[in-house]
PDB file with SEQRES, HELIX, SHEET and CRYST1 records, atoms N, CA, C and O in Angstrom:
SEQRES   1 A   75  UNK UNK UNK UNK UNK UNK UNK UNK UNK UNK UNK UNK UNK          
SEQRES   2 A   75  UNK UNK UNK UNK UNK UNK UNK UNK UNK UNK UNK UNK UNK          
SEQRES   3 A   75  UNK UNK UNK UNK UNK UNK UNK UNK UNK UNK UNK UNK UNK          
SEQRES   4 A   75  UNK UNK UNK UNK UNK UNK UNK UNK UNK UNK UNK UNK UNK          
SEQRES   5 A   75  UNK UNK UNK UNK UNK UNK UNK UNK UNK UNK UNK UNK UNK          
SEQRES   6 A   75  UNK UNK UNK UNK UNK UNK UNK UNK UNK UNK                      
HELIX    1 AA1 UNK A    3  UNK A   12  1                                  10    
HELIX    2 AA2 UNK A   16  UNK A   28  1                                  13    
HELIX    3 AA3 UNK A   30  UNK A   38  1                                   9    
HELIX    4 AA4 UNK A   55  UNK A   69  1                                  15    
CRYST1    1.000    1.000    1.000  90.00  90.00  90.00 P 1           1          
ATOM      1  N   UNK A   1      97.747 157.042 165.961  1.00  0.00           N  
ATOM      2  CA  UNK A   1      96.911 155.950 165.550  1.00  0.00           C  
ATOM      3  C   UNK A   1      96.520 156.173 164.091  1.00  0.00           C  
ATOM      4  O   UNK A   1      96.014 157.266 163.837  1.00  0.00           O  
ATOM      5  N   UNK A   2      96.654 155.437 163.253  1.00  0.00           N  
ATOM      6  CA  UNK A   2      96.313 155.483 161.866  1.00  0.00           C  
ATOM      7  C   UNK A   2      95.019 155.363 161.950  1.00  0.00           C  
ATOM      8  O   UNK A   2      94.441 154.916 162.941  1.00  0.00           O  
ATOM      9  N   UNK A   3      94.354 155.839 160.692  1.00  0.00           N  
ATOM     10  CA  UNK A   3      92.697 155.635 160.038  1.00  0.00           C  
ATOM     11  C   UNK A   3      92.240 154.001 160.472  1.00  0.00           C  
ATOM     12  O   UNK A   3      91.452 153.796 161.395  1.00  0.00           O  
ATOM     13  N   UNK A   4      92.804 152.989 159.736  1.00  0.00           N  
ATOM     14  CA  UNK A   4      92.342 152.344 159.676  1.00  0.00           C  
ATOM     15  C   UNK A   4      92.038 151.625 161.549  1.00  0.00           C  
ATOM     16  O   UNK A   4      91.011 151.493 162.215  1.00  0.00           O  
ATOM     17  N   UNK A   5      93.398 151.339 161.805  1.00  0.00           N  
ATOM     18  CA  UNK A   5      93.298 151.450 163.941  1.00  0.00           C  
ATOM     19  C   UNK A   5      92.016 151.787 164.783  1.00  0.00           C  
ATOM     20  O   UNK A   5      91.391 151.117 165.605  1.00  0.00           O  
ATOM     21  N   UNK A   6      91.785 153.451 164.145  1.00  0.00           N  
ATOM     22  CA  UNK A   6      90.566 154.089 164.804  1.00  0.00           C  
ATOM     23  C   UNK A   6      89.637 153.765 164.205  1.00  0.00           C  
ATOM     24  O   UNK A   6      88.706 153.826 165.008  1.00  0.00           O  
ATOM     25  N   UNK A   7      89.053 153.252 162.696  1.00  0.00           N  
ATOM     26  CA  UNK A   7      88.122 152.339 162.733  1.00  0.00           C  
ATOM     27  C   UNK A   7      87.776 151.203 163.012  1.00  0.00           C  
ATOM     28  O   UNK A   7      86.589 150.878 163.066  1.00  0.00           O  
ATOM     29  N   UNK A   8      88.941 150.247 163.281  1.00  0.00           N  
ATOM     30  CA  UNK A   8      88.599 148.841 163.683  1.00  0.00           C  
ATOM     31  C   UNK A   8      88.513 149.245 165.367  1.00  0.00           C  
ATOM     32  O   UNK A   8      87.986 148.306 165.964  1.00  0.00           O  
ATOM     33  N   UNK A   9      88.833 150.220 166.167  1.00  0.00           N  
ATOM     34  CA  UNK A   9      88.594 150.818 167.258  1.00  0.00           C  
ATOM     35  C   UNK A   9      86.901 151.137 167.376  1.00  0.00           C  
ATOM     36  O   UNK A   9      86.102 150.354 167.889  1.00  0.00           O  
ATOM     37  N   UNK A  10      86.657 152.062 166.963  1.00  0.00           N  
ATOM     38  CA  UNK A  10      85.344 151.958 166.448  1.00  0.00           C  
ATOM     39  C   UNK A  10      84.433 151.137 166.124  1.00  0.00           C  
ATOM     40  O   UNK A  10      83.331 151.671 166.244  1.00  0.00           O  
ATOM     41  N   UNK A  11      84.386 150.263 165.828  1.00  0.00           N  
ATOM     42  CA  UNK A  11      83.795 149.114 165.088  1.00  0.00           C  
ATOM     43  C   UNK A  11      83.494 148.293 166.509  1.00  0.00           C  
ATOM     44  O   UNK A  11      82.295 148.158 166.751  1.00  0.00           O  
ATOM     45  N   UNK A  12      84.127 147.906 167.173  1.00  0.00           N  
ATOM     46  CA  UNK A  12      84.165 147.443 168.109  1.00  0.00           C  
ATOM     47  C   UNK A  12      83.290 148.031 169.594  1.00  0.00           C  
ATOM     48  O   UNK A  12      82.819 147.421 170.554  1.00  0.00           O  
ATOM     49  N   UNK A  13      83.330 149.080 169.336  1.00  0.00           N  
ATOM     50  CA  UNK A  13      82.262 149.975 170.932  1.00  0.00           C  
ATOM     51  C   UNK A  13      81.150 150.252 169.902  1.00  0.00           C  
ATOM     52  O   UNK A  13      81.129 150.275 168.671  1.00  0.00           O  
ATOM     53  N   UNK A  14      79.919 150.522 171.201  1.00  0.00           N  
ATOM     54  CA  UNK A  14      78.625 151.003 170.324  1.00  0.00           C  
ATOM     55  C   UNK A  14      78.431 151.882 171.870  1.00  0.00           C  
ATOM     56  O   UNK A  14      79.220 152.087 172.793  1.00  0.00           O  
ATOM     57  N   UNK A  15      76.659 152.362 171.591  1.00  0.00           N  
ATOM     58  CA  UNK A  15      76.272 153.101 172.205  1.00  0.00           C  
ATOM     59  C   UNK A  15      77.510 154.345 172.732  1.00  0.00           C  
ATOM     60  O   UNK A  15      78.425 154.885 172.110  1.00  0.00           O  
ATOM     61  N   UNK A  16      76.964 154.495 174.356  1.00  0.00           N  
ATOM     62  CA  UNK A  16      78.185 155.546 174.603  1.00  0.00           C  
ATOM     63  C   UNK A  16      79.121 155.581 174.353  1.00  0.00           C  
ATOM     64  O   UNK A  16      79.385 156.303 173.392  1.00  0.00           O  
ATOM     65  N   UNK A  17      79.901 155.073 174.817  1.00  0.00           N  
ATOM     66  CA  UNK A  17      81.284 154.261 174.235  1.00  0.00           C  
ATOM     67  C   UNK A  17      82.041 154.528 172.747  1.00  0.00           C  
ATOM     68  O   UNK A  17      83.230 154.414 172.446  1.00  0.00           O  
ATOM     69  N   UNK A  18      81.014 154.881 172.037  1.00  0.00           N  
ATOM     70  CA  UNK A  18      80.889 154.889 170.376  1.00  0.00           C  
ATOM     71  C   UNK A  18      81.448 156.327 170.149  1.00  0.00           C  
ATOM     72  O   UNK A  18      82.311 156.976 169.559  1.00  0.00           O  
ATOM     73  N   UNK A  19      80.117 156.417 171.222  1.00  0.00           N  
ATOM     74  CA  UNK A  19      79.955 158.511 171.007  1.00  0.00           C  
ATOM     75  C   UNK A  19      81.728 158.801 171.439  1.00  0.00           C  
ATOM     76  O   UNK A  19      82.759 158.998 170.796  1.00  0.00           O  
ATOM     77  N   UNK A  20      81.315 158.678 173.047  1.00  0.00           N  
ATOM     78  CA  UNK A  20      82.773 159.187 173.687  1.00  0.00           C  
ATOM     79  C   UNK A  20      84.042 158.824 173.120  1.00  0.00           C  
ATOM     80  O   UNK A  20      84.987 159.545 173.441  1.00  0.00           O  
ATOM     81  N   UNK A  21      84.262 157.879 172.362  1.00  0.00           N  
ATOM     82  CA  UNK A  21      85.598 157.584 171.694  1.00  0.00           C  
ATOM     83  C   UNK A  21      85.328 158.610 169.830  1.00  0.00           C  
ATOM     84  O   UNK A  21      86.173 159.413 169.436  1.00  0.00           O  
ATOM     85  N   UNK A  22      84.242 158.342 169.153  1.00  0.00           N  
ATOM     86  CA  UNK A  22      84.507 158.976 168.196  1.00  0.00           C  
ATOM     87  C   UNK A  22      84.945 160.332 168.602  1.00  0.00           C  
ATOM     88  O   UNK A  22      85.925 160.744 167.980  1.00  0.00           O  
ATOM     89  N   UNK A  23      84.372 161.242 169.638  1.00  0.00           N  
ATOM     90  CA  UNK A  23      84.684 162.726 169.956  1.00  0.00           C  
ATOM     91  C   UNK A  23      85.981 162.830 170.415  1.00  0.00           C  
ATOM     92  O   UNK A  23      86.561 163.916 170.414  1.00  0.00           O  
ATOM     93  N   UNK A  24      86.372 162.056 170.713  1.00  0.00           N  
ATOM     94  CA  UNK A  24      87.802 162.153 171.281  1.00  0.00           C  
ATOM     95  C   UNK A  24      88.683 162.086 170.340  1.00  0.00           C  
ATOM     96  O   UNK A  24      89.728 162.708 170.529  1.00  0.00           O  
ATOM     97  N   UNK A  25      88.503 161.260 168.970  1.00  0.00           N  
ATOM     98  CA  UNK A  25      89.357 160.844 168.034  1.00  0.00           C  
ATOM     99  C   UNK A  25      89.097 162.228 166.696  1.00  0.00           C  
ATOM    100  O   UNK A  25      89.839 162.411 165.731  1.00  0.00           O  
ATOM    101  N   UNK A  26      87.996 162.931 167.000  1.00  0.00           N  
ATOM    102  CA  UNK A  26      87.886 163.386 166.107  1.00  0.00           C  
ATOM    103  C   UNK A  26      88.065 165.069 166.342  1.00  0.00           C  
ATOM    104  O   UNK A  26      87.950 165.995 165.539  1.00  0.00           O  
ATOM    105  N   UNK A  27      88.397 165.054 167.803  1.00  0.00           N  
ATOM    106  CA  UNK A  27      88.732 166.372 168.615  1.00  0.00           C  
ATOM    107  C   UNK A  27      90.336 166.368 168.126  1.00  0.00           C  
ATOM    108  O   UNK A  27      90.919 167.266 167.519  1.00  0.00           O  
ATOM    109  N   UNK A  28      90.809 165.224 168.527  1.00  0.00           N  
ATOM    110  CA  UNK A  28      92.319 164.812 168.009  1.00  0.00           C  
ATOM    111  C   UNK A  28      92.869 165.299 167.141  1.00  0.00           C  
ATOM    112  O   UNK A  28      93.968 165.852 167.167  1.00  0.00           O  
ATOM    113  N   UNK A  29      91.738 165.058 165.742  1.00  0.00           N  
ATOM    114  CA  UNK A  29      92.442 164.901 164.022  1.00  0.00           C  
ATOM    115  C   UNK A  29      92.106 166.524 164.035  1.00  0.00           C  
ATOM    116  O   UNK A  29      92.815 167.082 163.198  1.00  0.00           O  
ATOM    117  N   UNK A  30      91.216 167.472 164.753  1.00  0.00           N  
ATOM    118  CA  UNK A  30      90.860 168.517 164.422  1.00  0.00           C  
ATOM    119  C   UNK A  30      92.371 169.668 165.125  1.00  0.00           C  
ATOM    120  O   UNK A  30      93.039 170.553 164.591  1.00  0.00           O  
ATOM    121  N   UNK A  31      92.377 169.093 166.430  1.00  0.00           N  
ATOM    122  CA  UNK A  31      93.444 169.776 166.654  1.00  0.00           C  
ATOM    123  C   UNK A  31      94.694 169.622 165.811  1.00  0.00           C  
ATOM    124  O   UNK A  31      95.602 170.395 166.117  1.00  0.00           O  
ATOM    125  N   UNK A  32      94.981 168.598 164.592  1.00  0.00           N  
ATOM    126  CA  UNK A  32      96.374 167.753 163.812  1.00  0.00           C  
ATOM    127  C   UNK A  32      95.848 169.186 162.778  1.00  0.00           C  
ATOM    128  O   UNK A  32      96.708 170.052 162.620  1.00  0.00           O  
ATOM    129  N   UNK A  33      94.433 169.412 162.085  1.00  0.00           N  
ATOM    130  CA  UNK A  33      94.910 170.626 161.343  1.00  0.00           C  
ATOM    131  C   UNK A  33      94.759 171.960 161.564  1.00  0.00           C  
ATOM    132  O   UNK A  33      94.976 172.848 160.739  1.00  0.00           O  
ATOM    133  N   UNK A  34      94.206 172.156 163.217  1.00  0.00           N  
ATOM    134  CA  UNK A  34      95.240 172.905 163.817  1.00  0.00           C  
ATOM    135  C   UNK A  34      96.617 173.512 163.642  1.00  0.00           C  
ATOM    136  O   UNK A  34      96.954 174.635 163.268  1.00  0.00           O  
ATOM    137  N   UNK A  35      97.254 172.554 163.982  1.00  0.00           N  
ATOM    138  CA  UNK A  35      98.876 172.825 163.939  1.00  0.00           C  
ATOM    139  C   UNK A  35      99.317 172.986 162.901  1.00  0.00           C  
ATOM    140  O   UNK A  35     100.374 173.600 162.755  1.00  0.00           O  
ATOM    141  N   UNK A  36      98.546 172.415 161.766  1.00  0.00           N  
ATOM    142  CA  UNK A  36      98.800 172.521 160.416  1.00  0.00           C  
ATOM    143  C   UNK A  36      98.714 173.987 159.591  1.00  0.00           C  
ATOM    144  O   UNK A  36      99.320 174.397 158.601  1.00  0.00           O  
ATOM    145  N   UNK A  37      97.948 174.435 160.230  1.00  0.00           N  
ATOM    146  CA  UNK A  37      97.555 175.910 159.716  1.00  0.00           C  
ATOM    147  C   UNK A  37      97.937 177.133 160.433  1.00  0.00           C  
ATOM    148  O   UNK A  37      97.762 178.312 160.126  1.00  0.00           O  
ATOM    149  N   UNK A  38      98.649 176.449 161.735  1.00  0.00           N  
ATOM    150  CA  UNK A  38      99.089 177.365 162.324  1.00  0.00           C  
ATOM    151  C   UNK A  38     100.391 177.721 161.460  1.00  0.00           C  
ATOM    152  O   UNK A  38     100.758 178.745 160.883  1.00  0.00           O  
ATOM    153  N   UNK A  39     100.936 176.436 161.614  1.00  0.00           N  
ATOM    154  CA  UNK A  39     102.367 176.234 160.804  1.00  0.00           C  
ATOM    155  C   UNK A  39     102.209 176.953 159.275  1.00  0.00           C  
ATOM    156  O   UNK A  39     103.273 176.945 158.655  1.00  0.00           O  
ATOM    157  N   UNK A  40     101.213 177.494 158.649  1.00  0.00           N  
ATOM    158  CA  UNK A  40     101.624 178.112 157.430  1.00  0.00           C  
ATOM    159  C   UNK A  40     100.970 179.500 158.011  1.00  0.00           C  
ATOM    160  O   UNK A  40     101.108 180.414 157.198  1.00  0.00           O  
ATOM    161  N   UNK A  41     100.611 179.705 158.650  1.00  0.00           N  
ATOM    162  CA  UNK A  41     100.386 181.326 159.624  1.00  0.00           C  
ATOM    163  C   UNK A  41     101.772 181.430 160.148  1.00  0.00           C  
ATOM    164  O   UNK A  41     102.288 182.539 160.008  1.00  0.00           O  
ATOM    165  N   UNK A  42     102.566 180.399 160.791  1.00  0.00           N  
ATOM    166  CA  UNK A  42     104.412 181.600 160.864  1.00  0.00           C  
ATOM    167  C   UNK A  42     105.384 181.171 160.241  1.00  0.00           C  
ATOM    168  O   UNK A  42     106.547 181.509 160.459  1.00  0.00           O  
ATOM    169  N   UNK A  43     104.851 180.030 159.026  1.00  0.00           N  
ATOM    170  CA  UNK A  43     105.956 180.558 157.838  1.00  0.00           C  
ATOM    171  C   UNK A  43     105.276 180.761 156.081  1.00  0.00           C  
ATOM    172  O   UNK A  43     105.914 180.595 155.041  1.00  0.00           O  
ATOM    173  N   UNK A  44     104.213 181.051 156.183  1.00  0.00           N  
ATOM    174  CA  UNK A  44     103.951 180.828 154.935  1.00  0.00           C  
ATOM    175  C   UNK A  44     103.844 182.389 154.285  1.00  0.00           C  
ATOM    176  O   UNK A  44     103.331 182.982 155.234  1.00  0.00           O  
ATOM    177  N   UNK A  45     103.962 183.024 153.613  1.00  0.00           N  
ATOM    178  CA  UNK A  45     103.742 183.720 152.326  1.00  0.00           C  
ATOM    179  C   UNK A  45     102.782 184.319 151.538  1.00  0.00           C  
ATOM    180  O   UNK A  45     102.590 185.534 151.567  1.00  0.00           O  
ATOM    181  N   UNK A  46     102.143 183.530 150.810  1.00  0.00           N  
ATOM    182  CA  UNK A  46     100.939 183.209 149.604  1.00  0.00           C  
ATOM    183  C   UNK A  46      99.978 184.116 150.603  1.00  0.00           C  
ATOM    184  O   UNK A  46      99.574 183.356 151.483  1.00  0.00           O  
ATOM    185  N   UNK A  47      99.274 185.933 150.872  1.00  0.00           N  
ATOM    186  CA  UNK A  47      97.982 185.644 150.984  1.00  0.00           C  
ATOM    187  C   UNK A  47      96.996 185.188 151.026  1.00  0.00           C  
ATOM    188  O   UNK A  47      96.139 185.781 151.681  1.00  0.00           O  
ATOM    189  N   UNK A  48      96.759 184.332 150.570  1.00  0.00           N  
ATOM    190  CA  UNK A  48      95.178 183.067 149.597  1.00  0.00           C  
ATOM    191  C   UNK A  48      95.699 182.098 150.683  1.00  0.00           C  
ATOM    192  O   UNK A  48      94.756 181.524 151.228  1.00  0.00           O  
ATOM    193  N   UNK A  49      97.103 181.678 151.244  1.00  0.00           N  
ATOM    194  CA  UNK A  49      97.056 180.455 152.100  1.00  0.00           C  
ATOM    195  C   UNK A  49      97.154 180.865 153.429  1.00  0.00           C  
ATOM    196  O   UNK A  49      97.040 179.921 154.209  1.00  0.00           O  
ATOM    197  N   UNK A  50      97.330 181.967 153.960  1.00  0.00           N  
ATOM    198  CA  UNK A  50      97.422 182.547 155.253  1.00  0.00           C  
ATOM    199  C   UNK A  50      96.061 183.204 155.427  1.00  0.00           C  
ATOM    200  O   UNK A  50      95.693 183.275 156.599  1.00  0.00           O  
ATOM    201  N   UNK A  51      95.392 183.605 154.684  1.00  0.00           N  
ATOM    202  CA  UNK A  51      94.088 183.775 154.502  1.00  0.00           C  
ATOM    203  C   UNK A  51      92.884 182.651 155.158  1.00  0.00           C  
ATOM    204  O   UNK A  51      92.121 182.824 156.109  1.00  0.00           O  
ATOM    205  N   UNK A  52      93.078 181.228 154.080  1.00  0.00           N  
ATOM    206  CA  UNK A  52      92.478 180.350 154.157  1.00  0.00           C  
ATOM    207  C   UNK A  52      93.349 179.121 155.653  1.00  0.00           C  
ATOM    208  O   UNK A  52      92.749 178.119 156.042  1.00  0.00           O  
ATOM    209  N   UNK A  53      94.521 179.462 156.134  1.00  0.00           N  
ATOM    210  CA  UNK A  53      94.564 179.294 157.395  1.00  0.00           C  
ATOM    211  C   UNK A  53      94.394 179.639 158.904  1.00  0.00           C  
ATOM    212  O   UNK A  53      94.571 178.998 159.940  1.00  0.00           O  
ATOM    213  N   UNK A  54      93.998 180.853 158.629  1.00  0.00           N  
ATOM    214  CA  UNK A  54      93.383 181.211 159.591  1.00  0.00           C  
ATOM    215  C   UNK A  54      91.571 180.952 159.997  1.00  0.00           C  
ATOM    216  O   UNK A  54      90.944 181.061 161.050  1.00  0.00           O  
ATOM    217  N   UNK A  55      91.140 180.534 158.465  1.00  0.00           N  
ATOM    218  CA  UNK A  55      89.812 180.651 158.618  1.00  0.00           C  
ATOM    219  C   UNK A  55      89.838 178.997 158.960  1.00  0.00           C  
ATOM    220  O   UNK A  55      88.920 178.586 159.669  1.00  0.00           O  
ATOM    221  N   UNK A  56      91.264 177.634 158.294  1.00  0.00           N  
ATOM    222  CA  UNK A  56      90.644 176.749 159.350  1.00  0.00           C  
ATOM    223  C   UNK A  56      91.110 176.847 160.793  1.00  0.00           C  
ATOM    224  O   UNK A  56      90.927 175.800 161.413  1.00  0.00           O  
ATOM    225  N   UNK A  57      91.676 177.853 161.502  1.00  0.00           N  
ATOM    226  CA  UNK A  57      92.376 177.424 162.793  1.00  0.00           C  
ATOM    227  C   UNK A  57      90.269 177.972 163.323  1.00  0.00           C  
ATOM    228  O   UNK A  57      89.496 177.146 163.809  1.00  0.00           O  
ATOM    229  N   UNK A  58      89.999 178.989 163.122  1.00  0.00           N  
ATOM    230  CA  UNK A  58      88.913 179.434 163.624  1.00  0.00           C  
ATOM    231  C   UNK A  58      87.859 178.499 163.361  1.00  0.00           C  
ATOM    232  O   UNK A  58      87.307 178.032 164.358  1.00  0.00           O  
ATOM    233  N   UNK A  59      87.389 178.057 162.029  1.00  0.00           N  
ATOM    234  CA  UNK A  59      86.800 176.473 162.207  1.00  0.00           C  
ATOM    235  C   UNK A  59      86.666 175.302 163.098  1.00  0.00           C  
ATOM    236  O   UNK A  59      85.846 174.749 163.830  1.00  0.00           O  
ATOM    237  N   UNK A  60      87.986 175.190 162.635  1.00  0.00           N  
ATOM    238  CA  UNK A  60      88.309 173.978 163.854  1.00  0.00           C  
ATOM    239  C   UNK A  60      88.344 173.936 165.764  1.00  0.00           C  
ATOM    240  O   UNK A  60      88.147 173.120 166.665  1.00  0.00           O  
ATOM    241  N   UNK A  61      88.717 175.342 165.605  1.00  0.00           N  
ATOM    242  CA  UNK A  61      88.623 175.783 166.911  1.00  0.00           C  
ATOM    243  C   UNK A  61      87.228 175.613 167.597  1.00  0.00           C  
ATOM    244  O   UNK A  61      86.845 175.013 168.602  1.00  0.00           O  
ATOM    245  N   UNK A  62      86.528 176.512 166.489  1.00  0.00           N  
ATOM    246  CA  UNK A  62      85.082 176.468 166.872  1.00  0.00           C  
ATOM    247  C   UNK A  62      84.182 174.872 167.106  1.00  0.00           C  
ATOM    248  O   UNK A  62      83.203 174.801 167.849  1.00  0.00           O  
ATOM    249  N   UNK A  63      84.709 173.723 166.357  1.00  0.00           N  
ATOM    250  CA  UNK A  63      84.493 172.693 166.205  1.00  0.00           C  
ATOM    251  C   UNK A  63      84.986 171.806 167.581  1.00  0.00           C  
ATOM    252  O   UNK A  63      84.494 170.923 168.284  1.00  0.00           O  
ATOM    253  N   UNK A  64      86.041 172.449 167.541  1.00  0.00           N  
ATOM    254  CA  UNK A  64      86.716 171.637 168.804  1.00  0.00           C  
ATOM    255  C   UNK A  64      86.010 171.989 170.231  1.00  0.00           C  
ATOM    256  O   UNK A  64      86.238 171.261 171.198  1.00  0.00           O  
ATOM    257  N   UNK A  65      85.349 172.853 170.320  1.00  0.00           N  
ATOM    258  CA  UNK A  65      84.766 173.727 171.458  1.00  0.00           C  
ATOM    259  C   UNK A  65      83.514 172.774 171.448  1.00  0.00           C  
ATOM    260  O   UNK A  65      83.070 172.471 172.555  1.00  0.00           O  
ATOM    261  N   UNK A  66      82.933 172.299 170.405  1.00  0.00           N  
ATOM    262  CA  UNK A  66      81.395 171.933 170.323  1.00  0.00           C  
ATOM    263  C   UNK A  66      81.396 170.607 171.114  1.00  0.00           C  
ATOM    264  O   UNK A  66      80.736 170.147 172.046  1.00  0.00           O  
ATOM    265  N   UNK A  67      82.506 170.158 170.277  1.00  0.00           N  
ATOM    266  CA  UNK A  67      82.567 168.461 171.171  1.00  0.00           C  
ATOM    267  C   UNK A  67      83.232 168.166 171.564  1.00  0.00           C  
ATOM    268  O   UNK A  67      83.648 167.066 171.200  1.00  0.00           O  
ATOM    269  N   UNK A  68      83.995 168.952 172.763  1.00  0.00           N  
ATOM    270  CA  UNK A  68      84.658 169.253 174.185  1.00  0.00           C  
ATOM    271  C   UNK A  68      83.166 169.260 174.987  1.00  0.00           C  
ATOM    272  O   UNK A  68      82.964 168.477 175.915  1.00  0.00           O  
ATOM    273  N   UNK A  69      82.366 170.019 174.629  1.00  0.00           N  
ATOM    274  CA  UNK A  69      80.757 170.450 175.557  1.00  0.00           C  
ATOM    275  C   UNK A  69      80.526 168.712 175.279  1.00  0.00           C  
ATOM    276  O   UNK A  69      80.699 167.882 176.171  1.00  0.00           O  
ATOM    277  N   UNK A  70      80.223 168.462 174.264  1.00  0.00           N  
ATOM    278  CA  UNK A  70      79.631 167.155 174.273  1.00  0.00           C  
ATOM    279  C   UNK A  70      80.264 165.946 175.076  1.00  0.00           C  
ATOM    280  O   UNK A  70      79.583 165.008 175.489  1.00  0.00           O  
ATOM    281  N   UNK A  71      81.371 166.036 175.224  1.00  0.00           N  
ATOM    282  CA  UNK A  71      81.807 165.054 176.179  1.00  0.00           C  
ATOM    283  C   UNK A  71      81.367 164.771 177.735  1.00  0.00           C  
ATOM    284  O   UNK A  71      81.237 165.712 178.517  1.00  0.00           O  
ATOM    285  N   UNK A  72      81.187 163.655 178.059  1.00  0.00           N  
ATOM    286  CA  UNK A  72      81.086 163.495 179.480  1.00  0.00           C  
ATOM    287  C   UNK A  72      81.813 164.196 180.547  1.00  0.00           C  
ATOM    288  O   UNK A  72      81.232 164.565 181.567  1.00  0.00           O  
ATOM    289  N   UNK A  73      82.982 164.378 180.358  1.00  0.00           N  
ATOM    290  CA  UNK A  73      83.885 164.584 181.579  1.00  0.00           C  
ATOM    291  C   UNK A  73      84.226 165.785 180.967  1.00  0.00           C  
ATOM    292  O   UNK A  73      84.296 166.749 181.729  1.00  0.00           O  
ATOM    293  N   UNK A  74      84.518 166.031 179.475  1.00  0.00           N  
ATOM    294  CA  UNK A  74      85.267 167.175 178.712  1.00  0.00           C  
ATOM    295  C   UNK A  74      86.782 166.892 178.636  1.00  0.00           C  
ATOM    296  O   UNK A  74      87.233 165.753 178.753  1.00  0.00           O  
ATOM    297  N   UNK A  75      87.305 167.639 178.498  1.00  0.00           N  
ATOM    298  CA  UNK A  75      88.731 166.799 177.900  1.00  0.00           C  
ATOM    299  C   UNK A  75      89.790 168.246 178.451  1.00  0.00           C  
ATOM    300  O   UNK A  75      91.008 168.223 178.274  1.00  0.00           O  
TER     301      UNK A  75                                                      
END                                                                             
């Protein structure tokens, strides 16, 4: 789903609805740089970028954990 999709998605629910879809969409984009940083953890090189990818997989991880709890059902 592109940016703009998940905001006119958005735009459209309020209250719960609001909550439970932004966490879901934003659990989503967190796991996308995830993979992203995994992917320069088994091929990348540069210290300074295997460095600074590991610190977002642990970020995001940690992020992703917060609003997994916050969800209704959890995911």
């Amino acid at each position: 789903m592109s940016q703009e999709e998940a905001m006119a998605e958005l735009e459209s629910l309020s209250g719960a609805e609001f909550d439970q879809r932004f966490l879901e969409l934003m659990i989503a984009h967190h796991r996308g740089a995830v993979d992203m940083a995994q992917a320069e953890l088994d091929g990348g090189e540069n210290p300074q970028g295997l460095e600074l990818a590991q610190k977002i997989i642990d970020d995001q991880q940690a992020e992703i954990t917060e609003m997994e709890e916050l969800l209704p059902q959890g995911l």
